[in-house]
Chimera marker file (.cmm) of the C-alpha trace (Angstrom):
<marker_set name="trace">
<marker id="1" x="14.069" y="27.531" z="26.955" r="1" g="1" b="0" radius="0.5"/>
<marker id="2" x="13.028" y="26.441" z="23.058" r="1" g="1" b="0" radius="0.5"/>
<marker id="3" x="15.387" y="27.844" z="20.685" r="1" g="1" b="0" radius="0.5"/>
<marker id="4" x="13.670" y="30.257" z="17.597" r="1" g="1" b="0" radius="0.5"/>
<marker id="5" x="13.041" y="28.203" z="14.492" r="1" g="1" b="0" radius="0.5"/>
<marker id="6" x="12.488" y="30.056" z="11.379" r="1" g="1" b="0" radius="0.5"/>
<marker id="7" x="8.687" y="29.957" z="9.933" r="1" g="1" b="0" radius="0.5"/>
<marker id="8" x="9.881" y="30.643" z="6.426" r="1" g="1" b="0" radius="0.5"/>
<marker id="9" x="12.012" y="27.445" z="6.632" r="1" g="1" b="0" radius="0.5"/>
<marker id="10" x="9.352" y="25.261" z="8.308" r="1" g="1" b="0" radius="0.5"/>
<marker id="11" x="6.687" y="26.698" z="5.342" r="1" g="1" b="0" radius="0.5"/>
<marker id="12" x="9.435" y="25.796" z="3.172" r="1" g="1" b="0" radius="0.5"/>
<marker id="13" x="10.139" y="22.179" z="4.533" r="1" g="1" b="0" radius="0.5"/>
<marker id="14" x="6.439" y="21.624" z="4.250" r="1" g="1" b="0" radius="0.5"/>
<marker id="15" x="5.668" y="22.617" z="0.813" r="1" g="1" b="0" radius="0.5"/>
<marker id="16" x="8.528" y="20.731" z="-0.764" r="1" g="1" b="0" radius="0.5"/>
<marker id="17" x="9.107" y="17.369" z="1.744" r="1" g="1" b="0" radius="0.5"/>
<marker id="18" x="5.548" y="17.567" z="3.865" r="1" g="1" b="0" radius="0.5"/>
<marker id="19" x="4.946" y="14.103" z="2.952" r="1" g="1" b="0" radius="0.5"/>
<marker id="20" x="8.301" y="12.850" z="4.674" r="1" g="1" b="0" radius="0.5"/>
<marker id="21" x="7.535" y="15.039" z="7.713" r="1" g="1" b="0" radius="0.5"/>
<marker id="22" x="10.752" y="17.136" z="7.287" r="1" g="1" b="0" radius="0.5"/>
<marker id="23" x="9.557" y="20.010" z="8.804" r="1" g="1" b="0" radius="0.5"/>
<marker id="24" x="8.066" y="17.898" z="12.092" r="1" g="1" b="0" radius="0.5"/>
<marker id="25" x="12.137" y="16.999" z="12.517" r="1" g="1" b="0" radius="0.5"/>
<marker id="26" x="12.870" y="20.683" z="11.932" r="1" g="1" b="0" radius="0.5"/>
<marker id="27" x="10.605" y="21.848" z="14.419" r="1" g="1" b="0" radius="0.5"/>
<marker id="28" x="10.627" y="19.294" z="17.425" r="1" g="1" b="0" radius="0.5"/>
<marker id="29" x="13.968" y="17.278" z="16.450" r="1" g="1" b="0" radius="0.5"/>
<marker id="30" x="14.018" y="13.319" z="16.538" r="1" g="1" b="0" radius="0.5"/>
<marker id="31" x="11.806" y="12.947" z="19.570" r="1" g="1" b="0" radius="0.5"/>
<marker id="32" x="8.594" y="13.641" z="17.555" r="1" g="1" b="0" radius="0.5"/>
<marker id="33" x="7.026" y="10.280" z="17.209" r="1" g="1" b="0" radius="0.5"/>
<marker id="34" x="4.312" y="11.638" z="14.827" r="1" g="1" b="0" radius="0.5"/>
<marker id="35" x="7.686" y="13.112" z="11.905" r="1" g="1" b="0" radius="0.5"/>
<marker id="36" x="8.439" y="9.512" z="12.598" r="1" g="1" b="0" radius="0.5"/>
<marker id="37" x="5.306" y="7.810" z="11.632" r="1" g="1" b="0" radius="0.5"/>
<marker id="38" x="5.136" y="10.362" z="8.897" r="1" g="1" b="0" radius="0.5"/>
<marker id="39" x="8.376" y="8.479" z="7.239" r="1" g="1" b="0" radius="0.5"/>
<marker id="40" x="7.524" y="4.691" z="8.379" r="1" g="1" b="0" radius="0.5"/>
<marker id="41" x="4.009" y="5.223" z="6.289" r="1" g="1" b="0" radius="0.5"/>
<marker id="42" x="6.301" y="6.279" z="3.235" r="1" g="1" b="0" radius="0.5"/>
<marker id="43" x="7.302" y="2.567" z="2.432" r="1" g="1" b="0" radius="0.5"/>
<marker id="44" x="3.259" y="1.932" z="2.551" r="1" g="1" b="0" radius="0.5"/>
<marker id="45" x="2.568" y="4.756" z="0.493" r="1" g="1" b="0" radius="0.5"/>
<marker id="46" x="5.340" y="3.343" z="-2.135" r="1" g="1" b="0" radius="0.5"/>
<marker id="47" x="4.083" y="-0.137" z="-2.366" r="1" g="1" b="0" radius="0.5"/>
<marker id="48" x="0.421" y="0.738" z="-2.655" r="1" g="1" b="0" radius="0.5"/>
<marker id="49" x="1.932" y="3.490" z="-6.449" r="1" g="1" b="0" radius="0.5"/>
<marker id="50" x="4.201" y="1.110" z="-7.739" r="1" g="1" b="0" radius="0.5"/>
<marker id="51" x="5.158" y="-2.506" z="-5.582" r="1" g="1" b="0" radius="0.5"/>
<marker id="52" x="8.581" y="-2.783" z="-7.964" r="1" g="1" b="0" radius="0.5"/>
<marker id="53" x="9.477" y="0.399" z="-5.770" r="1" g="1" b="0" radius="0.5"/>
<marker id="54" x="8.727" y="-1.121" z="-2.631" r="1" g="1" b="0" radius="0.5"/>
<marker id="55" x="11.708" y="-3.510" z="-2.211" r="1" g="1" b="0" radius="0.5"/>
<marker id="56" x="14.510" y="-1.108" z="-2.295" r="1" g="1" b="0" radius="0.5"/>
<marker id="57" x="12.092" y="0.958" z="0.287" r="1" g="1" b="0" radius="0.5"/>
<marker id="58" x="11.730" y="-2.017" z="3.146" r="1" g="1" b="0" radius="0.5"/>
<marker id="59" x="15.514" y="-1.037" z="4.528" r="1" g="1" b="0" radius="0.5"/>
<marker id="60" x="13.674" y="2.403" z="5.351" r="1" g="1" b="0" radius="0.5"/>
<marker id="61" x="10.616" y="1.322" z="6.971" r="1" g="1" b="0" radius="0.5"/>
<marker id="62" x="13.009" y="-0.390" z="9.018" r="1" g="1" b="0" radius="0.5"/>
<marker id="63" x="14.731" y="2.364" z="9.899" r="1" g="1" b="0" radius="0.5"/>
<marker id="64" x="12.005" y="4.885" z="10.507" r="1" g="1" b="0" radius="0.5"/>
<marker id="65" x="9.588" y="2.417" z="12.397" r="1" g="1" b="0" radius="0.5"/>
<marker id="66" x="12.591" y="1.395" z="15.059" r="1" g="1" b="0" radius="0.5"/>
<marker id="67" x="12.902" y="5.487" z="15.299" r="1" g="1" b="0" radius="0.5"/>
<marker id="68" x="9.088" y="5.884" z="15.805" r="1" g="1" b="0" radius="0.5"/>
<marker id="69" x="9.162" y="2.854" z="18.263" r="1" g="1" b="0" radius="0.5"/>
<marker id="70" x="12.529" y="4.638" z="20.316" r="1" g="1" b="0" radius="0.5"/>
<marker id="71" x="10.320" y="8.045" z="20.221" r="1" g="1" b="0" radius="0.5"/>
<marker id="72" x="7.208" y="6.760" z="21.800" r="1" g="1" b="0" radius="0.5"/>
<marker id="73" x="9.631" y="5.125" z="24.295" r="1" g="1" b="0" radius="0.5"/>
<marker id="74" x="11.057" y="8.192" z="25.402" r="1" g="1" b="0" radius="0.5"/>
<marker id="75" x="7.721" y="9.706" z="26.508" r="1" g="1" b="0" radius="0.5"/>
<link id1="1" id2="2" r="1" g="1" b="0" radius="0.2"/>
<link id1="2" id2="3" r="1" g="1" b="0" radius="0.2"/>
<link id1="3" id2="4" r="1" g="1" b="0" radius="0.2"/>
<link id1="4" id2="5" r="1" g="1" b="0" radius="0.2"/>
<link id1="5" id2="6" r="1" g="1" b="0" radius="0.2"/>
<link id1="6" id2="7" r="1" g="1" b="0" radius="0.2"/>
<link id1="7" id2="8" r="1" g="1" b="0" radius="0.2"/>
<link id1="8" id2="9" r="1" g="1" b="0" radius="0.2"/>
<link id1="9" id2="10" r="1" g="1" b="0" radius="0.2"/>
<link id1="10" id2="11" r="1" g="1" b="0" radius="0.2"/>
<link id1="11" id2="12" r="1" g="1" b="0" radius="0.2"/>
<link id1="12" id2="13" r="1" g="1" b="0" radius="0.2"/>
<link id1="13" id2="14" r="1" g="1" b="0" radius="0.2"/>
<link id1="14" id2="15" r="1" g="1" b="0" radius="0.2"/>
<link id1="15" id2="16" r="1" g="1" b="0" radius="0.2"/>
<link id1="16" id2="17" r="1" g="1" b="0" radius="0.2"/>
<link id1="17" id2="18" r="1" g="1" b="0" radius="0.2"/>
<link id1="18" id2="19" r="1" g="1" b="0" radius="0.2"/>
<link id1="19" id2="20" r="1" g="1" b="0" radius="0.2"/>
<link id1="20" id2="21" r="1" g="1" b="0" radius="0.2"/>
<link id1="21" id2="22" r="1" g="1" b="0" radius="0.2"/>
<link id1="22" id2="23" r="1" g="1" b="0" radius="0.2"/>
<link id1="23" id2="24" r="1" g="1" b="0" radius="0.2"/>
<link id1="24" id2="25" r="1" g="1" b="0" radius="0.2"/>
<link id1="25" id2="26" r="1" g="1" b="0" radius="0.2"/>
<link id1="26" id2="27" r="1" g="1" b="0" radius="0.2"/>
<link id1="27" id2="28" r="1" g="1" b="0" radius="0.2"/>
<link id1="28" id2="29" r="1" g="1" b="0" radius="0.2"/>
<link id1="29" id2="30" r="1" g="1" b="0" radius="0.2"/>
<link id1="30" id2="31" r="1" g="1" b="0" radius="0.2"/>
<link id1="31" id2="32" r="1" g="1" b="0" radius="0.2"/>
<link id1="32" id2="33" r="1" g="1" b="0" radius="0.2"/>
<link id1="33" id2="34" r="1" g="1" b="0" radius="0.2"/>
<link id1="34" id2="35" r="1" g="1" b="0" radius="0.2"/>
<link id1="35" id2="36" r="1" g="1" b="0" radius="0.2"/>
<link id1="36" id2="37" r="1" g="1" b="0" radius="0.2"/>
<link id1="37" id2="38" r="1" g="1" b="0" radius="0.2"/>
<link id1="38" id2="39" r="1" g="1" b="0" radius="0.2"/>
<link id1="39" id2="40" r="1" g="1" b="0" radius="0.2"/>
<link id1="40" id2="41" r="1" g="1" b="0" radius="0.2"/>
<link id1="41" id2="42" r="1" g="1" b="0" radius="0.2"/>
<link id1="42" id2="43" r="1" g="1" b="0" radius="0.2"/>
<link id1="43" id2="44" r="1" g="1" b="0" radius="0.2"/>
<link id1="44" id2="45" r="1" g="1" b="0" radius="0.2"/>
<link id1="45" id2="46" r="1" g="1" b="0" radius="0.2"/>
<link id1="46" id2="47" r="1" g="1" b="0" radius="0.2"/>
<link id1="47" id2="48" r="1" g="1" b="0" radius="0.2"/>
<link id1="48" id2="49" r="1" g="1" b="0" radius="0.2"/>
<link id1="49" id2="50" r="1" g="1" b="0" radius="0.2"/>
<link id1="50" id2="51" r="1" g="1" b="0" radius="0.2"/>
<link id1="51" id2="52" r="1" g="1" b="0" radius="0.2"/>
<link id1="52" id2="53" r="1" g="1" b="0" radius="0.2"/>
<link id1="53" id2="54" r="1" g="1" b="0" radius="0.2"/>
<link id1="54" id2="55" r="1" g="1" b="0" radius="0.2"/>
<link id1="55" id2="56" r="1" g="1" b="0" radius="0.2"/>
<link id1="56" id2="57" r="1" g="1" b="0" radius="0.2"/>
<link id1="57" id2="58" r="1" g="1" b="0" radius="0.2"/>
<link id1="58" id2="59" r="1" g="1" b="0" radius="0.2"/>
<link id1="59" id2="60" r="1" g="1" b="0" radius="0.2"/>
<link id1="60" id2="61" r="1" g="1" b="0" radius="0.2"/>
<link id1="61" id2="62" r="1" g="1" b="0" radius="0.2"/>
<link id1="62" id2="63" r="1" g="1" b="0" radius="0.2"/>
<link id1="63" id2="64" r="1" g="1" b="0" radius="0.2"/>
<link id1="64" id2="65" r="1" g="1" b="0" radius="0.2"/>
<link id1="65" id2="66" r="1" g="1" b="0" radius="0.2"/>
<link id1="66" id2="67" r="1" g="1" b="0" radius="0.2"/>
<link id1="67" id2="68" r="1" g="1" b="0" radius="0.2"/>
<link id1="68" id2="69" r="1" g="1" b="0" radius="0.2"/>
<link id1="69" id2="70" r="1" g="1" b="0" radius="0.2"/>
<link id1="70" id2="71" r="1" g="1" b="0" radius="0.2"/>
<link id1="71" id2="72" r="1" g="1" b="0" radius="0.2"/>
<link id1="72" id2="73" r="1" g="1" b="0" radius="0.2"/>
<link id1="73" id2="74" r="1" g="1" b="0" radius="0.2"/>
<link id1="74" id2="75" r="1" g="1" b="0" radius="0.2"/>
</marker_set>
């Protein structure tokens, strides 16, 4: 049975970190591969405004695409 989650704090979650797909985690935990793909597109999204930003991103896009690869595993 799904546990309640709070809409005011997924509104929240969206209006303040929508682009990092914190409220995706909030909602479906770490086994949404789409939250995931939400934060490996961040390091793309950094490099494309400023590529002097991008290099102290790349250890993140690491992270989040071997998260969005172990999601889409799962299923």
């Amino acid at each position: 049975m799904p546990s309640h989650k709070n809409k005011t704090l997924a509104t929240l979650l969206a209006a303040v970190l929508g682009s990092l797909g914190a409220y995706r985690f909030y909602l479906r935990g770490k086994a949404d591969k789409w939250a995931w793909l939400h934060l490996a597109t961040l390091h793309a999204a950094i490099a494309a405004i400023s590529p002097t930003l991008a290099e102290p991103t790349a250890a993140l896009f690491d992270v989040c695409a071997r998260g969005f690869v172990g999601a889409c595993s799962a299923f």
